[in-house]
C-alpha atoms as one frame of an Amber mdcrd trajectory, in Angstrom:
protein
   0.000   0.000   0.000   1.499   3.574  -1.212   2.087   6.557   1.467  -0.722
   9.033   1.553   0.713  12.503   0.778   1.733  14.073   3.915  -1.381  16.324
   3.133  -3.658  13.630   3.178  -2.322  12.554   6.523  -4.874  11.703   9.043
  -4.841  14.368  11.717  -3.328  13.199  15.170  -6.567  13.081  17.552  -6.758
  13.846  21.213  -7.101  10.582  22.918  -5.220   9.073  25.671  -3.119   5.683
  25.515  -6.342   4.708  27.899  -8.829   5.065  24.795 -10.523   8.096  26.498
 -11.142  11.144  24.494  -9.822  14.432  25.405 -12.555  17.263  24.273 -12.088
  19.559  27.407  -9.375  22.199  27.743  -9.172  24.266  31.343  -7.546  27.507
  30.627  -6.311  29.405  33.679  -5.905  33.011  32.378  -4.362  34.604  35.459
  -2.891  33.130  38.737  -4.072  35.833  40.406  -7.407  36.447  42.422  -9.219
  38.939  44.232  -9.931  36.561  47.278  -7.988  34.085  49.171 -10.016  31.233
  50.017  -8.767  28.975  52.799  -9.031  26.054  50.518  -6.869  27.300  48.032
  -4.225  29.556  49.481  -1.327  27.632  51.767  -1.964  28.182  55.033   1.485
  30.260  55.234  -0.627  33.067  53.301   1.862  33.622  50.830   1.870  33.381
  47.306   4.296  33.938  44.285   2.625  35.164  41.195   3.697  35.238  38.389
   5.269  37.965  36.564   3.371  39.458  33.629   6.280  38.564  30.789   5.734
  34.581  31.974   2.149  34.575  31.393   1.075  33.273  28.121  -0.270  36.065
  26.029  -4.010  35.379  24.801  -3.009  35.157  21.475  -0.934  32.349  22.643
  -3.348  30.659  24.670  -5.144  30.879  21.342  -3.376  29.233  19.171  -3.285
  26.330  21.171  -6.545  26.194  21.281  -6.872  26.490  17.425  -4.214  23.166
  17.139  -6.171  21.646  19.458  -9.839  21.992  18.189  -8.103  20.566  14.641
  -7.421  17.211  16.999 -10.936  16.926  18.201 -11.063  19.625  21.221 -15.092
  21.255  21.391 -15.718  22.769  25.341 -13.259  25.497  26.779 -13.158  26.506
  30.730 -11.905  30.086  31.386 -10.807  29.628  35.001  -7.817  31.097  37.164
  -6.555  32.294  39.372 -10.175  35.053  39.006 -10.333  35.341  35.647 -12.211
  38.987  35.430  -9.182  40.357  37.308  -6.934  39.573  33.546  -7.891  42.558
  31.041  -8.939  41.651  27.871 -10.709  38.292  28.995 -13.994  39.109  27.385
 -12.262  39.587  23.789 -10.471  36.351  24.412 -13.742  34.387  24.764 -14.841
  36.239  21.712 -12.108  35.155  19.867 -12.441  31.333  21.563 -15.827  31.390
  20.318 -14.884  31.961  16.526 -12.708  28.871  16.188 -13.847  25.990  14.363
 -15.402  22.962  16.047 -15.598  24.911  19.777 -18.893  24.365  20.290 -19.317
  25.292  24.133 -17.275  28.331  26.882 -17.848  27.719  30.618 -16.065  30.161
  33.040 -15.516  29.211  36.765 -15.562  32.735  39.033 -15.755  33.843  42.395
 -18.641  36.296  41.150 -16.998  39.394  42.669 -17.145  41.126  39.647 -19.716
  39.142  37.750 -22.379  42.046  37.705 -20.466  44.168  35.408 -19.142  41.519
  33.564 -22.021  39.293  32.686 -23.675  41.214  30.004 -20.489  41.329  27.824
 -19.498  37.620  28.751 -22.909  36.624  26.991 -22.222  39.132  24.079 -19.020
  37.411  23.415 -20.518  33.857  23.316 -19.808  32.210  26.827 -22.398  29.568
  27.209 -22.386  28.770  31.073 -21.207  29.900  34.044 -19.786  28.426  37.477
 -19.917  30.712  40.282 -18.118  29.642  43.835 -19.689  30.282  46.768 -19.138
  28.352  49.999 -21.762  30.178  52.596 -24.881  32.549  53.009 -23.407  33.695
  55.728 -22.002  37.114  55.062 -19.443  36.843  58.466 -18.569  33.459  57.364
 -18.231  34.468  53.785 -15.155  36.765  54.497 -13.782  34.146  56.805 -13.328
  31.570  54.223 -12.394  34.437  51.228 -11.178  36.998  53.372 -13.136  39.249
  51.387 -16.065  41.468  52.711 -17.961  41.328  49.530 -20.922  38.181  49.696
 -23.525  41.181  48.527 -21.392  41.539  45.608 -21.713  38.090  44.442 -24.853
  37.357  44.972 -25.999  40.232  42.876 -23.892  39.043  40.424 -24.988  35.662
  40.692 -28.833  37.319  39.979 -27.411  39.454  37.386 -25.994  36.293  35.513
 -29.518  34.831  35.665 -31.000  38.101  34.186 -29.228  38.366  31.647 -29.660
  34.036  30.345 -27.276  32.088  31.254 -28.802  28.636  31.905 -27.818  27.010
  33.822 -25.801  28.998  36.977 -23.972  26.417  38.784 -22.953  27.275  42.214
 -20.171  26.114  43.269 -19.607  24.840  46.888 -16.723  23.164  49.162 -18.078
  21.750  52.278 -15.829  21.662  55.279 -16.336  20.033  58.376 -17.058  23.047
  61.294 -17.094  25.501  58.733 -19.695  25.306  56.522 -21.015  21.772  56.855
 -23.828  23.402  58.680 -25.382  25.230  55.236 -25.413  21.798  53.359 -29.596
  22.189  53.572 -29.729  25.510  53.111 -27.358  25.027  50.013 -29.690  21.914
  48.564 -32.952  24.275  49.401 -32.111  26.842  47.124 -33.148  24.556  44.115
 -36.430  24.350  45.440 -36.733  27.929  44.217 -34.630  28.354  41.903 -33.199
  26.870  38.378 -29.836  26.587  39.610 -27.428  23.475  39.943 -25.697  23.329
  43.529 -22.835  21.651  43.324 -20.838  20.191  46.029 -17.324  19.475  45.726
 -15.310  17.485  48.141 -12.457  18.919  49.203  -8.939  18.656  47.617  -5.760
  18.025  49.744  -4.303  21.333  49.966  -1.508  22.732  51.780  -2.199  20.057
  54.960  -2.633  16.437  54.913  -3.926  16.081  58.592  -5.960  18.810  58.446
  -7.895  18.008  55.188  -8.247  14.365  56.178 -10.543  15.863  59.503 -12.089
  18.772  57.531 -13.283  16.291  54.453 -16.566  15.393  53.577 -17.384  12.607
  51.441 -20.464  12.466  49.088 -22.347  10.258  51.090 -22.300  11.966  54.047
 -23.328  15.453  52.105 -26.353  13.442  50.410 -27.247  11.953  53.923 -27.406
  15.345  55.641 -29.548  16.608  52.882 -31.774  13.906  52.420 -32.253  13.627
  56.175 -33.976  17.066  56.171 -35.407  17.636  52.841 -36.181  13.899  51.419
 -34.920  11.660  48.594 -32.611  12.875  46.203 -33.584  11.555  43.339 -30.734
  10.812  40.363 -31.165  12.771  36.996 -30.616  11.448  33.811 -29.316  13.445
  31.369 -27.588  12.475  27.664 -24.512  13.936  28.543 -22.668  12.295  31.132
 -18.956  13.480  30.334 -19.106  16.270  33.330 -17.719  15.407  36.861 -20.861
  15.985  38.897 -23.660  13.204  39.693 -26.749  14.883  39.965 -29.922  14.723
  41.980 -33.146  16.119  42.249 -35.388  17.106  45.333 -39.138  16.357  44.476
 -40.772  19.485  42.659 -37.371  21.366  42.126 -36.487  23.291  39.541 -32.947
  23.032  40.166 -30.125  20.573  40.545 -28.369  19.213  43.362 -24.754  17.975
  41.912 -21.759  15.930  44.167 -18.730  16.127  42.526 -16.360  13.140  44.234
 -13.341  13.098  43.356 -11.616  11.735  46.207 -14.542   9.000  47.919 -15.575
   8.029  44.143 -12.918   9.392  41.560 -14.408   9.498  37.899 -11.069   8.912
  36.119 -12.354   6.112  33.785 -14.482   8.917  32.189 -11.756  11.582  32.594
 -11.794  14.095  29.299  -9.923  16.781  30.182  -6.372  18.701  30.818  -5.451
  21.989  31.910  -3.822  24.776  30.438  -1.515  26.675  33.059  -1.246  30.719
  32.876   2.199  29.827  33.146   1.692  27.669  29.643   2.461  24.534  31.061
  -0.094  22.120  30.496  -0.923  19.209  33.439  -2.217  16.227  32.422  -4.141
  16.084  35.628  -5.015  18.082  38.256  -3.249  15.720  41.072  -0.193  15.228
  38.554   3.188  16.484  39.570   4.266  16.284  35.649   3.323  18.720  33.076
   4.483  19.774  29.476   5.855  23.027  28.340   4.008  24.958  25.233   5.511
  28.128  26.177   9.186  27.893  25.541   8.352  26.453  22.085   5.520  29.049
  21.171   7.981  31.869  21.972  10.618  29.979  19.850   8.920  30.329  16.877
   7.602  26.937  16.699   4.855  25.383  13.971   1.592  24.678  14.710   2.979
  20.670  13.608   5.168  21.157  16.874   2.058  22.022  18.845   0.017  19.029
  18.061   3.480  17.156  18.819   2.937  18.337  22.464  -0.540  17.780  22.414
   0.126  14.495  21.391   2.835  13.687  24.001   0.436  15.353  26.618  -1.983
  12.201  25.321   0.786   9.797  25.691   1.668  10.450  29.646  -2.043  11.344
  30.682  -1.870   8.972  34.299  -4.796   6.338  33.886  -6.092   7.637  37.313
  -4.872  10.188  40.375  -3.707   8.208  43.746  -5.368   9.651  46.195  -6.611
   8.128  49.256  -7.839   9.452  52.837  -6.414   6.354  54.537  -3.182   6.086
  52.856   0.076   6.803  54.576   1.948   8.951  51.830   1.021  12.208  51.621
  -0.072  14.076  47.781  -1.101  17.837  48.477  -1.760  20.006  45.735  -0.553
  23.281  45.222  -2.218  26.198  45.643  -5.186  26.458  43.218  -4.801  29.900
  42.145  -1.802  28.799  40.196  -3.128  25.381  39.181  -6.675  26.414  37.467
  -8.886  24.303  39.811
């Protein structure tokens, strides 16, 4: 059989040496944020940002998107660091949501400035949003952020729904004698409303002894819940590539969503990787490894050398993270302003 011309080549797809197909890029646009969430900055209080010059440019972060989307890439994640606090953000999306074959832009925020933003994030063609928020409790709020501003994000959570964007996930971390106490009220709110509450167990950060008596598994959230509000009842939707199982109280608009990544990891299904400001890109989130697109961009690479990296990201992609509560060696992440969440 005769060589195919090289332009006749099939293009190199994104999928792991597992089989599992990678359509999901995280893109953290900034490592910095306007809040310092106890679950995300080392309990030291200190972090190194970046400087400006090592951040990838957007039109950087763009091309690799472009490469990618060739190789079968369709849903983008804006995250950070806060990714309103990196000027120019909006255009970015705008630009994201011209290339060829994305079909879908989520953004993960902590909603502080969501109420000017929204508008012009829906202008530029971001489909969904995630908003964080861990309490109702405005006291509590800017104990766990260390930001007095709660009012601020819930009117931009409000102005997000005003404006369409459907659905509003919410975003919260449970942590035993913190918040643990607002699981109900959390779960409650889709009684009234159209949102999805999502609870996330919490990621080793920073402490291994400490996270192992502040975590929370899945079961234990849906217990608490359905111990004061009834069954949760599991949804079926067509799409089940996202991280969250979700439930539904009887009559409720809304969602209630567990995402478990430590009590019932979901690696088997995993289709993502992350895109570092820094333009390293981790093949997952608990991964220590990671491959550089920056050096080579700013070198005056080809786009054929990006899809080589994309490809090599494929070929070391871990099967699954090793994390375990009970084990005896210790895996904390870093902080997850510079990782992307």
């Amino acid at each position: 059989m005769s060589e195919l011309p090289k332009s006749e080549l099939p293009k190199s797809q994104l999928i792991d040496a597992f089989n599992r197909k990678i359509t999901y890029m995280r893109i953290s646009v900034t490592d910095r944020c306007n809040l310092r969430c106890v679950y995300c900055v080392p309990s030291c209080g200190t972090i190194s940002n970046l400087p400006s010059n090592e951040l990838l440019t957007f039109d950087e972060m763009l091309r690799i998107v472009k490469v990618a989307a060739k190789m079968g890439l369709t849903k983008i994640r804006i995250t950070g660091g806060e990714p309103l606090v990196r000027r120019g953000v909006v255009d970015f999306i705008a630009a994201v949501n011209r290339v060829d074959g994305i079909r879908d832009i989520a953004m993960t925020t902590n909603g502080v400035l969501l109420k000017q933003y929204a508008q012009a994030l829906k202008k530029a063609g971001l489909k969904r949003l995630n908003i964080s928020l861990d309490t109702f409790d405005p006291k509590k709020f800017m104990q766990i952020t260390k930001g007095d501003c709660f009012d601020r994000v819930w009117e931009g959570i409000l102005e997000a729904e005003r404006v369409g964007f459907n659905p509003i996930k919410i975003n919260v971390v449970p942590s035993k004698g913190c918040n643990d106490d607002e699981l109900v009220d959390f779960a409650k709110l889709t009684l009234t409303k159209p949102f999805q509450v999502r609870f996330i167990e919490f990621m080793p950060v920073d402490d291994w002894e400490v996270w192992k008596k502040n975590f929370i598994s899945k079961g234990e959230m849906m217990e608490k819940i359905e111990a004061a509000l009834g069954k949760l009842e599991p949804v079926n939707e067509k799409d089940q590539s996202g991280p969250a199982k979700n439930y539904r109280l009887h009559g409720a608009p809304g969602v209630v969503g567990f995402i478990s990544a430590i009590s019932e990891h979901f690696c088997d299904t995993c289709n993502r990787i992350r895109l570092g400001a820094d333009g390293r890109i981790k093949q997952c989130l608990f991964s220590e490894s990671y491959i550089d697109f920056r050096t080579p961009l700013r070198n005056g690479c080809e786009d054929a050398e990006v899809e080589r990296l994309l490809c090599a990201v494929m070929e070391t992609k871990p099967e699954a993270h090793n994390i375990n509560i009970n084990a005896e060696s210790q895996k904390l992440l870093h902080s997850m302003t510079q990782i992307g969440g």
